[in-house]
N, C-alpha and C positions, 0 to 999 in steps of 0.2 A: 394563264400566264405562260407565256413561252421562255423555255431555259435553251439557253447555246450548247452546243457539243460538237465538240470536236471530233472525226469521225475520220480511220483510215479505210478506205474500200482497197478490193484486189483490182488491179487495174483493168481486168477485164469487166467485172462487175460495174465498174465506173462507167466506160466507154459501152456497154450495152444500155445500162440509164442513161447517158446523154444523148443516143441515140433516140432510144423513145419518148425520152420528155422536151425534146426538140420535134418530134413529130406531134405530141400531145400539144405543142406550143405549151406548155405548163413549167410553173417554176420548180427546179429539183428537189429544194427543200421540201414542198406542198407534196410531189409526187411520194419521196421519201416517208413523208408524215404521211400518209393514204398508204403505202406498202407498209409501214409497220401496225398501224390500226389494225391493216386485214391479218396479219402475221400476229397478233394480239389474239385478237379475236380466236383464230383459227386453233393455236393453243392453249386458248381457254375454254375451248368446246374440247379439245382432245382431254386438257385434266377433267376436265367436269365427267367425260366418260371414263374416263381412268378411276376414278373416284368414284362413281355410279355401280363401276364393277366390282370392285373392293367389296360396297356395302351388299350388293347384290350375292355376294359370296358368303358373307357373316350370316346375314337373313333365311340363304337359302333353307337349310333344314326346316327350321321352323317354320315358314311359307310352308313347305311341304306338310307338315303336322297341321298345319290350319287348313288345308287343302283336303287332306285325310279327311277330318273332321267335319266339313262342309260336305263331303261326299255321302258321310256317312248319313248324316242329317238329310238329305239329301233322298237317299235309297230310304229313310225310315219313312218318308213322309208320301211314298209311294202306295 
C-alpha cells in the first residue's frame, strides 16, 4: 500500500531529478521510489558490514585458539 509524504528537496537537488526523469520519460514519484530502494538497500549492506565487524572482533581471539588447536592436530597427525 502506498502512503503520501510530503517532501522538501534543495532546489538544486530538484531541478537535477527533473532533469533526468524528463529525459527517462519516467514519473518523479516512480524514479524517487527506485532512488530510495537503492539508497535502502545500499545502507543495509553497509550496517550488515558494520555489524559483521563488531562480531568479527568479539570472535576473533577465540577463532585464533581454534586455529591453534587445528594446527596443532594437524602437525600430530604427520
Amino acid at each position: 500500500m502506498a502512503k503520501a509524504l510530503s517532501l522538501k528537496m534543495d532546489a538544486e537537488v530538484f531541478q537535477t531529478t527533473d532533469k533526468i526523469v524528463k529525459r527517462l520519460k519516467m514519473a518523479r514519484n516512480a524514479y524517487i521510489n527506485q532512488a530510495i530502494r537503492f539508497y535502502n538497500r545500499l545502507y543495509q549492506r553497509r550496517l550488515l558490514a558494520q555489524e559483521l565487524r563488531k562480531e568479527s572482533r568479539l570472535v576473533r581471539s577465540e577463532s585464533q585458539v581454534v586455529l591453534e588447536e587445528f594446527e596443532r592436530l594437524h602437525e600430530g597427525l604427520r
